[in-house]
PDB file of N, CA, C and O in Angstrom:
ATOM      1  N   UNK A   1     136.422  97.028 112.973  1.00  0.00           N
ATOM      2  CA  UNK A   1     135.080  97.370 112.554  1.00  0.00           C
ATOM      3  C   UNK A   1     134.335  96.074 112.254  1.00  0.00           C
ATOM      4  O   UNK A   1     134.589  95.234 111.391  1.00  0.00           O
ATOM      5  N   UNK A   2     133.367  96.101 113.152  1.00  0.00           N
ATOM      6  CA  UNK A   2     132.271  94.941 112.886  1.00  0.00           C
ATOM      7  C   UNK A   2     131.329  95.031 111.625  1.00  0.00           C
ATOM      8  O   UNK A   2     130.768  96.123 111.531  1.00  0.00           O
ATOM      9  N   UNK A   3     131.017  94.061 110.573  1.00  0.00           N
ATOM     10  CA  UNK A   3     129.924  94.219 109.121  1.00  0.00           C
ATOM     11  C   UNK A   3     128.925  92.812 109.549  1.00  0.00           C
ATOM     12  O   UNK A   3     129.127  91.641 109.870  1.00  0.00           O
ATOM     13  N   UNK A   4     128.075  93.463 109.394  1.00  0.00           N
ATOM     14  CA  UNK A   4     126.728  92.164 109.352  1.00  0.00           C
ATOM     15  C   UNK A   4     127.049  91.453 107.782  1.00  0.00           C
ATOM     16  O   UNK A   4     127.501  91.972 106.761  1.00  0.00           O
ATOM     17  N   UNK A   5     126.651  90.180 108.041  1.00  0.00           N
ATOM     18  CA  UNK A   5     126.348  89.853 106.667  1.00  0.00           C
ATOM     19  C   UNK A   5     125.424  90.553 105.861  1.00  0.00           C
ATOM     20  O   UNK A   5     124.692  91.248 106.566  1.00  0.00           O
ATOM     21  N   UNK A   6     125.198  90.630 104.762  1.00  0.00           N
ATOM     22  CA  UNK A   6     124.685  91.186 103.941  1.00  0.00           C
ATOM     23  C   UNK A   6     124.050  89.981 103.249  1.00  0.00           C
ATOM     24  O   UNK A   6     124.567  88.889 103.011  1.00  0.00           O
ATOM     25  N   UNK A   7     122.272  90.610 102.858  1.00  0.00           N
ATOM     26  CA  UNK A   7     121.349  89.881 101.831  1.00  0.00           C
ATOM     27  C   UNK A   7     121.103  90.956 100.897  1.00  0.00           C
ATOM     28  O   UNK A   7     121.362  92.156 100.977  1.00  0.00           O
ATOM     29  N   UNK A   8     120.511  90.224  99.932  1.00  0.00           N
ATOM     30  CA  UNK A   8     120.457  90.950  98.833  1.00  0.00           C
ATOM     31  C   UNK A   8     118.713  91.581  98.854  1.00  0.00           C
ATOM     32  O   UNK A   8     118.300  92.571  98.250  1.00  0.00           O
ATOM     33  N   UNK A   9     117.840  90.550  99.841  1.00  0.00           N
ATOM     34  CA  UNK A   9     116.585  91.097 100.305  1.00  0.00           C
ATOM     35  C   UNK A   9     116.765  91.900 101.404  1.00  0.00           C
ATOM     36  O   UNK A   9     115.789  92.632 101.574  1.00  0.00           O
ATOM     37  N   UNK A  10     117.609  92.040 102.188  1.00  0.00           N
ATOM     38  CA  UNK A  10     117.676  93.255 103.129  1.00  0.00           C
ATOM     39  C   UNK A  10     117.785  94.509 102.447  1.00  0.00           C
ATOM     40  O   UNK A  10     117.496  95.567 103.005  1.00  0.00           O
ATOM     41  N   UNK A  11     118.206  94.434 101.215  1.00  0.00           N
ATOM     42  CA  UNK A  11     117.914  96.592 100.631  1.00  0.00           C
ATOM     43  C   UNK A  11     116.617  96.455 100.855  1.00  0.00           C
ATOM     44  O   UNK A  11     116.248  97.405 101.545  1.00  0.00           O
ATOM     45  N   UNK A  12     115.452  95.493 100.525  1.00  0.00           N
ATOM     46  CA  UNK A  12     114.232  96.276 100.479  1.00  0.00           C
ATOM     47  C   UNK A  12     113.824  96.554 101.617  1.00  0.00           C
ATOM     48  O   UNK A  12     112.647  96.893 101.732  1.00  0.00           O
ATOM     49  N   UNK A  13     114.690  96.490 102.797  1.00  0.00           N
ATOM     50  CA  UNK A  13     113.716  96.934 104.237  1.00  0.00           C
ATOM     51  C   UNK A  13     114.403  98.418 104.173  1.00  0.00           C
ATOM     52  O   UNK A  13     113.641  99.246 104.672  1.00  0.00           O
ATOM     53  N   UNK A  14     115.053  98.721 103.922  1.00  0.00           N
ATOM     54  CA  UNK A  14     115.601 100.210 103.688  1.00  0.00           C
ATOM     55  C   UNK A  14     114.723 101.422 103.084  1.00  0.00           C
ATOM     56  O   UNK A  14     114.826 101.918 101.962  1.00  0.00           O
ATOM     57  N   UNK A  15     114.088 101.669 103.823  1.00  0.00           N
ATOM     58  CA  UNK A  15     113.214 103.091 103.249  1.00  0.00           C
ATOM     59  C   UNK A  15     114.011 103.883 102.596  1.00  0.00           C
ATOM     60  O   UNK A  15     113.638 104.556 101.635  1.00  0.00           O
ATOM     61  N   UNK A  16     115.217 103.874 103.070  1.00  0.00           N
ATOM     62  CA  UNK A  16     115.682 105.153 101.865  1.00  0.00           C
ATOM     63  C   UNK A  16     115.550 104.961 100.043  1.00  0.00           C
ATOM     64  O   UNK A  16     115.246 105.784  99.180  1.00  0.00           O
ATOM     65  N   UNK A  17     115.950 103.411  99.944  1.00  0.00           N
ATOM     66  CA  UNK A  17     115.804 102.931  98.782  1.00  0.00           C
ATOM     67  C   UNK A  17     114.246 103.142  98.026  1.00  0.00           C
ATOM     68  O   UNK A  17     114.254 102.862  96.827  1.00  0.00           O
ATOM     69  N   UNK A  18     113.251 103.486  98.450  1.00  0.00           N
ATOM     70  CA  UNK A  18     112.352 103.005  98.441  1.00  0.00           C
ATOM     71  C   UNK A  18     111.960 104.721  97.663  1.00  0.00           C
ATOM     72  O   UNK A  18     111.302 105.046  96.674  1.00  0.00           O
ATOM     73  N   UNK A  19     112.944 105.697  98.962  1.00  0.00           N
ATOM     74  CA  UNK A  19     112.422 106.943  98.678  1.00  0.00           C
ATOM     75  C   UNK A  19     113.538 107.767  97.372  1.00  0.00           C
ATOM     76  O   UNK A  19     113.412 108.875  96.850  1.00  0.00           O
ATOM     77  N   UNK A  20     114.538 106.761  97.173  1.00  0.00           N
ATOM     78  CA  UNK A  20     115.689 107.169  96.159  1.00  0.00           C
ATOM     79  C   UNK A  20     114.464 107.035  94.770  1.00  0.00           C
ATOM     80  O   UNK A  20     114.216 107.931  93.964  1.00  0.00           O
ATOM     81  N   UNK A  21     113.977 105.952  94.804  1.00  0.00           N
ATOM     82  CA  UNK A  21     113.360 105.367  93.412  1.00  0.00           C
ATOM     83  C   UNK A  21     111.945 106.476  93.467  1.00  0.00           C
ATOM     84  O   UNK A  21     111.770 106.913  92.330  1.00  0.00           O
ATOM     85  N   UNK A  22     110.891 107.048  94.476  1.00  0.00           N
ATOM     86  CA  UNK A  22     110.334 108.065  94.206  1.00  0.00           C
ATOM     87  C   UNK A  22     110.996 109.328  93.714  1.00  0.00           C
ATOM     88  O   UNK A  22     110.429 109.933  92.803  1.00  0.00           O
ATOM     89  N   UNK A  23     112.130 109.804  94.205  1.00  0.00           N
ATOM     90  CA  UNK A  23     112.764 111.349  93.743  1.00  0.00           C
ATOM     91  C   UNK A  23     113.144 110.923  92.653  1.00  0.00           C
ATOM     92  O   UNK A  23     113.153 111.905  91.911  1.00  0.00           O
ATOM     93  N   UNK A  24     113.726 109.334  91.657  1.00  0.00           N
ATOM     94  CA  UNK A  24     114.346 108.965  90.627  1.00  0.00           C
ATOM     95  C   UNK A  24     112.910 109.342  89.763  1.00  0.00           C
ATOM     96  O   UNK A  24     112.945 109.778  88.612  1.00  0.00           O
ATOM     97  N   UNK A  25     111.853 109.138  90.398  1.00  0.00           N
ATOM     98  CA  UNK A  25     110.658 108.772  89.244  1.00  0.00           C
ATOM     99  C   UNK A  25     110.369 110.085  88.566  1.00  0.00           C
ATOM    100  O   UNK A  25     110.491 110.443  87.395  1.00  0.00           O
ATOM    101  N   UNK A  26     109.799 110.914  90.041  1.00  0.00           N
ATOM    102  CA  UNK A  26     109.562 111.927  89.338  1.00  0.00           C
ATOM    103  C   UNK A  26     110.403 113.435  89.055  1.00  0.00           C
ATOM    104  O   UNK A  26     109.947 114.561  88.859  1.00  0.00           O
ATOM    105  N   UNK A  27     111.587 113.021  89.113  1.00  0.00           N
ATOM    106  CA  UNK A  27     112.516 113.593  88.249  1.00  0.00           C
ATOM    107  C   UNK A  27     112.786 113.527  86.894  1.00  0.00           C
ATOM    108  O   UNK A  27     113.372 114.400  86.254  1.00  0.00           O
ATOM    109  N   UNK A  28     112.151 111.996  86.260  1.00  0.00           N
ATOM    110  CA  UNK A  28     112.121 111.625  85.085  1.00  0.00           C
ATOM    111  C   UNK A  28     110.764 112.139  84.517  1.00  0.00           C
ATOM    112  O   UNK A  28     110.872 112.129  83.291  1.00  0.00           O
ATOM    113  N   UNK A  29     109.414 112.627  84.926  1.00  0.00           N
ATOM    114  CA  UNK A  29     108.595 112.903  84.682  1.00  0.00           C
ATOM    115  C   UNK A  29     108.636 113.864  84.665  1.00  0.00           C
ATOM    116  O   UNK A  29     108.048 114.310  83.680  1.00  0.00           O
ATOM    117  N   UNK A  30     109.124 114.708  85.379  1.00  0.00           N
ATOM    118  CA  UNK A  30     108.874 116.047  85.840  1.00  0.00           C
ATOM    119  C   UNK A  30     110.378 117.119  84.960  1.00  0.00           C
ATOM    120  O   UNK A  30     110.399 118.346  85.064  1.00  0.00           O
ATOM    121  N   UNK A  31     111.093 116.603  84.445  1.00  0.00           N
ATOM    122  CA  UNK A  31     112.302 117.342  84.159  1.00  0.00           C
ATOM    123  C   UNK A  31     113.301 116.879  82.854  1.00  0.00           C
ATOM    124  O   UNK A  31     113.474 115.671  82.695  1.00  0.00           O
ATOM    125  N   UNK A  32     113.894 117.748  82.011  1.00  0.00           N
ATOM    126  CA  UNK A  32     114.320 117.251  81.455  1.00  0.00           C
ATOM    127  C   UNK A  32     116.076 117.662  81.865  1.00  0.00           C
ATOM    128  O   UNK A  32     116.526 118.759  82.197  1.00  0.00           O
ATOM    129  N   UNK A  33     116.639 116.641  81.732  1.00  0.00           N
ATOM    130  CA  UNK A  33     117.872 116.823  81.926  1.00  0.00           C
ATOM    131  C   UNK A  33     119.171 116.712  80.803  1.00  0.00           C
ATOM    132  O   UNK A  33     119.135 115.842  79.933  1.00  0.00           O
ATOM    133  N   UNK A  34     120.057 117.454  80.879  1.00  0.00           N
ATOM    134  CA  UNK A  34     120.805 117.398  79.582  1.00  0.00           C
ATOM    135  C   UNK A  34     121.906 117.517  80.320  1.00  0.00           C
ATOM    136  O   UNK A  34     122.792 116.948  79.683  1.00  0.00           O
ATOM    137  N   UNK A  35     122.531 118.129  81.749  1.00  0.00           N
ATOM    138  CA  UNK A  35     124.252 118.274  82.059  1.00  0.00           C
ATOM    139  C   UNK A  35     123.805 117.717  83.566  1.00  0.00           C
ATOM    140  O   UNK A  35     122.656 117.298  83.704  1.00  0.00           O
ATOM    141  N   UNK A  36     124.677 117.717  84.628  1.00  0.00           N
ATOM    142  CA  UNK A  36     124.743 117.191  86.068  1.00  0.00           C
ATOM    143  C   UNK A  36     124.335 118.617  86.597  1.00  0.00           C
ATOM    144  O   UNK A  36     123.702 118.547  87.651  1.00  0.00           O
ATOM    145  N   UNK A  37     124.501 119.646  86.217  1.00  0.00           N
ATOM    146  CA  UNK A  37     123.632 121.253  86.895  1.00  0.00           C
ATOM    147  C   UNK A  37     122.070 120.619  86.755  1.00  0.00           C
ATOM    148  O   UNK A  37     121.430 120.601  87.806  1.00  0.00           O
ATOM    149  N   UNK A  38     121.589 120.244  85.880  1.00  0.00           N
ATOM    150  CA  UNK A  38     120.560 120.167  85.493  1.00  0.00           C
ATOM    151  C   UNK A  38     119.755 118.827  86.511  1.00  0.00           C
ATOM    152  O   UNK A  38     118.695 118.501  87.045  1.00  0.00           O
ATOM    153  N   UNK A  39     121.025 118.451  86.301  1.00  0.00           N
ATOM    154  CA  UNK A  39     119.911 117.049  87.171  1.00  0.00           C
ATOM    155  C   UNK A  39     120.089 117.262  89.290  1.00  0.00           C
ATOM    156  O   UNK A  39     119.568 116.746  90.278  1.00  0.00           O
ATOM    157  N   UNK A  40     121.088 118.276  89.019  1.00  0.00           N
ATOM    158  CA  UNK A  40     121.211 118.877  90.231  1.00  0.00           C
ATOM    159  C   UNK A  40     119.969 119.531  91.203  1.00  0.00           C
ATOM    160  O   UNK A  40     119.483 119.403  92.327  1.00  0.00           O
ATOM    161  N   UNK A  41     119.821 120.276  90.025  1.00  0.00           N
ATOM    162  CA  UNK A  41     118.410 121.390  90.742  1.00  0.00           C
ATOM    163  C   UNK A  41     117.391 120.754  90.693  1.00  0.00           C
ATOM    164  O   UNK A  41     116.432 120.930  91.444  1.00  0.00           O
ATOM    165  N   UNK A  42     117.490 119.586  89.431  1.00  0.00           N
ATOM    166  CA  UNK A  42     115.858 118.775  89.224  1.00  0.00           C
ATOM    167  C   UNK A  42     115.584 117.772  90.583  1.00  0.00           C
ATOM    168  O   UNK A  42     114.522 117.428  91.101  1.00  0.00           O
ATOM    169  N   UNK A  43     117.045 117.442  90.946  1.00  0.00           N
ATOM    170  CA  UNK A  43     116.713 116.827  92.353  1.00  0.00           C
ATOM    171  C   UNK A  43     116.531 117.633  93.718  1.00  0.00           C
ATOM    172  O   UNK A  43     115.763 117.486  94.668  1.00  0.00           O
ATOM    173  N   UNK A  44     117.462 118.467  93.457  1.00  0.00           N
ATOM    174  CA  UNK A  44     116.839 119.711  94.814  1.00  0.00           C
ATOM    175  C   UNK A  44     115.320 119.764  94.775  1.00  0.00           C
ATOM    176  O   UNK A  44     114.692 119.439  95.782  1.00  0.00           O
ATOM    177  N   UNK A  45     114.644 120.188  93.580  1.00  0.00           N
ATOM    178  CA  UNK A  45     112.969 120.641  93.670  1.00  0.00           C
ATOM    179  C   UNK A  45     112.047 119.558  94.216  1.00  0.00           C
ATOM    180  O   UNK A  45     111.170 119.544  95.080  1.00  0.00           O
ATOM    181  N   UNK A  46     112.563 118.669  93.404  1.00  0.00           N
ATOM    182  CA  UNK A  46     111.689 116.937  93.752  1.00  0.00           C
ATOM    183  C   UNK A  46     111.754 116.742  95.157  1.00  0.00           C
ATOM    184  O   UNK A  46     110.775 116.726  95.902  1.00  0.00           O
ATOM    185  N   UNK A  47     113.209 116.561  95.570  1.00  0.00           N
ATOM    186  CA  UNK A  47     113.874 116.528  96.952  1.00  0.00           C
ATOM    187  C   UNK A  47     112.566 117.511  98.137  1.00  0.00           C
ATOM    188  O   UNK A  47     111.907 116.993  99.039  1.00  0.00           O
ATOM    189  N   UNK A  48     112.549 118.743  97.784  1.00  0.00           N
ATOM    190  CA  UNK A  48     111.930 119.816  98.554  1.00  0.00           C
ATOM    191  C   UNK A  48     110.217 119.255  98.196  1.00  0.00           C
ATOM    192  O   UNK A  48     109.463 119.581  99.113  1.00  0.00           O
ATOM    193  N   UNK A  49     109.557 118.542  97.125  1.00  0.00           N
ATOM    194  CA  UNK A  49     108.352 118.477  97.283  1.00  0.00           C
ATOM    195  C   UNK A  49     107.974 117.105  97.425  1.00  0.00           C
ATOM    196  O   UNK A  49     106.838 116.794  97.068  1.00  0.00           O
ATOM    197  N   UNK A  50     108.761 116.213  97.899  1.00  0.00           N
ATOM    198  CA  UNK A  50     108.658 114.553  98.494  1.00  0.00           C
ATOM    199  C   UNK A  50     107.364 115.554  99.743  1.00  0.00           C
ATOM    200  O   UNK A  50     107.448 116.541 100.473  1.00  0.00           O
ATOM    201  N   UNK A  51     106.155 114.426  99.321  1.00  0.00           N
ATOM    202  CA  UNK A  51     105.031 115.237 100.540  1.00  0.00           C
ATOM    203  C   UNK A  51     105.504 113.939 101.785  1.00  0.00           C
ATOM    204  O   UNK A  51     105.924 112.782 101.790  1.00  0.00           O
ATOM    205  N   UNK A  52     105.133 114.969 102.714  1.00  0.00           N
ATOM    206  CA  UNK A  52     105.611 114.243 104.032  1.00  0.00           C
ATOM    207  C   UNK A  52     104.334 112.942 104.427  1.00  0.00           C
ATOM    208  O   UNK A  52     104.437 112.459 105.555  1.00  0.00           O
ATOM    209  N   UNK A  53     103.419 112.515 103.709  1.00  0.00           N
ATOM    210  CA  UNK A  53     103.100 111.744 103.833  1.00  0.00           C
ATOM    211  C   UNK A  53     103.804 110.064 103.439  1.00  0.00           C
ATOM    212  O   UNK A  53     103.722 108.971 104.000  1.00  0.00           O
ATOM    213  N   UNK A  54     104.553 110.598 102.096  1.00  0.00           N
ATOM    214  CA  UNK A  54     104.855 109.626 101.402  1.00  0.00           C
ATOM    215  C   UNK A  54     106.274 108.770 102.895  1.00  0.00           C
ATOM    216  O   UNK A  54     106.631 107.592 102.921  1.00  0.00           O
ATOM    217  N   UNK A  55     106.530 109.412 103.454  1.00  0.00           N
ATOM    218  CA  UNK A  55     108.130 109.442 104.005  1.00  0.00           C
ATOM    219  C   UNK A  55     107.617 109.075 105.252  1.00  0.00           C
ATOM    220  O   UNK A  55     108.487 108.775 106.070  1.00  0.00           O
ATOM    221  N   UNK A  56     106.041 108.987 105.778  1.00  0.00           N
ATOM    222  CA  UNK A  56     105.383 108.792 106.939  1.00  0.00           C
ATOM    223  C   UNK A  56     105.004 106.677 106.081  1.00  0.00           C
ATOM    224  O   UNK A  56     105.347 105.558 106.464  1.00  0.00           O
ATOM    225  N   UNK A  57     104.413 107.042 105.220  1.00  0.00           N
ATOM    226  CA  UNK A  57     104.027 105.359 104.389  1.00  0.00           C
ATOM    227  C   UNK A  57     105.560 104.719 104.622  1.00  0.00           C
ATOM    228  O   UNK A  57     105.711 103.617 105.149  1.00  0.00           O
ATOM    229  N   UNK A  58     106.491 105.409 104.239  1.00  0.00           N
ATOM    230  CA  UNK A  58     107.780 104.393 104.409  1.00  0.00           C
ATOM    231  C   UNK A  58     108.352 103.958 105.800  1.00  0.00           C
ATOM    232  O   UNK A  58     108.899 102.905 106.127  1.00  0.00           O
ATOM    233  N   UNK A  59     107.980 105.410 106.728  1.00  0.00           N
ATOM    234  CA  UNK A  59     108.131 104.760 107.770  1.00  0.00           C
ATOM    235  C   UNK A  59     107.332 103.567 108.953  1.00  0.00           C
ATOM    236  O   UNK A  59     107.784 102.808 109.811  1.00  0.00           O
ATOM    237  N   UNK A  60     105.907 103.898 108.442  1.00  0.00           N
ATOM    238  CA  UNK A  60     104.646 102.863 109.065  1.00  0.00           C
ATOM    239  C   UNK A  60     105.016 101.419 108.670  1.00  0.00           C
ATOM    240  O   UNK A  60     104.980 100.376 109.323  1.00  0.00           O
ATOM    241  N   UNK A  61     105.453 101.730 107.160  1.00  0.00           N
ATOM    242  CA  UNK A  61     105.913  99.954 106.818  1.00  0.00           C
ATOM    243  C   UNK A  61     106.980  99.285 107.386  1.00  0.00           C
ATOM    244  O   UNK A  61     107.078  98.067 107.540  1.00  0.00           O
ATOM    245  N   UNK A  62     107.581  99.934 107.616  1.00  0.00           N
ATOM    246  CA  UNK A  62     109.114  99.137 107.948  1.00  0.00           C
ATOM    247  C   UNK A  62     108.633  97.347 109.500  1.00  0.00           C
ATOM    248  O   UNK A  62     109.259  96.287 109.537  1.00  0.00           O
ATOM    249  N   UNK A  63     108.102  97.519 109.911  1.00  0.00           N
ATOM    250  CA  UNK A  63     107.026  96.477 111.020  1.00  0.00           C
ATOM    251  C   UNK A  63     107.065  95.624 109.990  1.00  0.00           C
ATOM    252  O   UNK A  63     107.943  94.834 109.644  1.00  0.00           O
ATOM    253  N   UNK A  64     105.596  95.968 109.362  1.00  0.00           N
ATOM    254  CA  UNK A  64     105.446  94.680 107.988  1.00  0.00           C
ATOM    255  C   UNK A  64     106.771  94.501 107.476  1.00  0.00           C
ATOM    256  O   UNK A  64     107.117  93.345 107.720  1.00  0.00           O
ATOM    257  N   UNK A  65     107.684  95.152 106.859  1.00  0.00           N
ATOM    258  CA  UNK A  65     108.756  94.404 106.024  1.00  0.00           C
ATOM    259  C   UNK A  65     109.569  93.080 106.687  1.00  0.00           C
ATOM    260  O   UNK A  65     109.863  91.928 106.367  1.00  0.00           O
ATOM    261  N   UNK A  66     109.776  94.213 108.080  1.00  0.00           N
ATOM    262  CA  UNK A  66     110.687  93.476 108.795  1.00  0.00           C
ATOM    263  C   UNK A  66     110.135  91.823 109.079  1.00  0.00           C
ATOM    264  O   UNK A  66     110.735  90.777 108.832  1.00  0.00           O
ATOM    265  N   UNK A  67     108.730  92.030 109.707  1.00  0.00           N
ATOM    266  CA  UNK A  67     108.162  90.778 110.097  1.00  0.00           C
ATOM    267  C   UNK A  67     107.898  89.832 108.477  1.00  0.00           C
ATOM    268  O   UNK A  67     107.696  88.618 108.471  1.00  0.00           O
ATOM    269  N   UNK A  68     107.958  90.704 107.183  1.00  0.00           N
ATOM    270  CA  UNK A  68     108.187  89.600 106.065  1.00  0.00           C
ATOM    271  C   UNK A  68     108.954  88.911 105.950  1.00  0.00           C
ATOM    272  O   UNK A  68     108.874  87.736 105.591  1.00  0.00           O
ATOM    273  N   UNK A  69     110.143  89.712 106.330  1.00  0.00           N
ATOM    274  CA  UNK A  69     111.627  89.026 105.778  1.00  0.00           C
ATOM    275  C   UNK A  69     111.887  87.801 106.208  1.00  0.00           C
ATOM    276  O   UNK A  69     112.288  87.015 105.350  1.00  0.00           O
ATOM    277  N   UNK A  70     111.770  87.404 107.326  1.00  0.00           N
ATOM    278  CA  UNK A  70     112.054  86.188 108.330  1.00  0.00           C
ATOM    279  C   UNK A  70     113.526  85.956 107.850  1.00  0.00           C
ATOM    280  O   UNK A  70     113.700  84.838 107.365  1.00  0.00           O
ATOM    281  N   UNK A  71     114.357  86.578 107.875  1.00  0.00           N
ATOM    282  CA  UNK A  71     116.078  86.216 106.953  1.00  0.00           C
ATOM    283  C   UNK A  71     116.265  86.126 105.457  1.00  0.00           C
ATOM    284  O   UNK A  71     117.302  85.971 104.812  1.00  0.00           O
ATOM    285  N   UNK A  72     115.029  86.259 105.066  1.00  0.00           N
ATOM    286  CA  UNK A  72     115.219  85.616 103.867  1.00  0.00           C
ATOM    287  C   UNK A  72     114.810  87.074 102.888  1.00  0.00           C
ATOM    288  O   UNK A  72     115.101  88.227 103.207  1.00  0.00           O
ATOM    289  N   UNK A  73     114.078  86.656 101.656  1.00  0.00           N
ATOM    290  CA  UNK A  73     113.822  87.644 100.726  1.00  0.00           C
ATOM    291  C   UNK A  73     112.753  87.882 100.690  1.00  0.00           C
ATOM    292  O   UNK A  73     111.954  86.946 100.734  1.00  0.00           O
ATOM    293  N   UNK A  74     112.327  89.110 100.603  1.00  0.00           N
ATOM    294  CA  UNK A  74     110.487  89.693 101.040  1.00  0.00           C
ATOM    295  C   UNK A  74     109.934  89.959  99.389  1.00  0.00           C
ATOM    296  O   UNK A  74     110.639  89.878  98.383  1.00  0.00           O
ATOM    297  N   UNK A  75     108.993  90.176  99.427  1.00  0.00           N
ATOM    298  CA  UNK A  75     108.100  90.195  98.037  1.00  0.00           C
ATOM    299  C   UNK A  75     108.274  91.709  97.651  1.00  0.00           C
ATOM    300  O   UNK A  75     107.801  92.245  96.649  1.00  0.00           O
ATOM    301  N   UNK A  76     109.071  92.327  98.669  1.00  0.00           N
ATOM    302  CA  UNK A  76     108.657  94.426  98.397  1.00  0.00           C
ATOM    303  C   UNK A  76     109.778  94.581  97.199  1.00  0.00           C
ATOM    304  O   UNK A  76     109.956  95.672  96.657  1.00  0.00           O
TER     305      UNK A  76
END
């Protein structure tokens, strides 16, 4: 099995990361959590109302990130 090196500025070209920290946000706004059931369903709902715009912005950027990075570490 072949592994690329790894940077520590390459997570930020990763949209998923980008979209982990939106469902993190407003799960914290939106819910209160007290057991792992709880933070279960609070992420199912969030999960189901991510608007498909937001997930369209992560994907339009990925161009700009990439062309930031030049190897190195991007400002995102």
């Amino acid at each position: 099995m072949c592994y690329l090196p790894t940077n520590r500025g390459l997570m930020y070209l990763s949209p998923i990361e980008h979209l982990w920290d939106h469902l993190g946000r407003r799960v914290r706004e939106n819910h209160d959590v007290d057991d792992v059931r709880d933070l279960e369903r609070a992420l199912r709902v969030e999960w189901a109302r991510i608007p498909l715009r937001v997930i369209r912005k992560l994907i339009c950027s990925m161009r700009r990130r990439c062309l930031a990075c030049n190897g190195g570490h991007t400002r995102y």
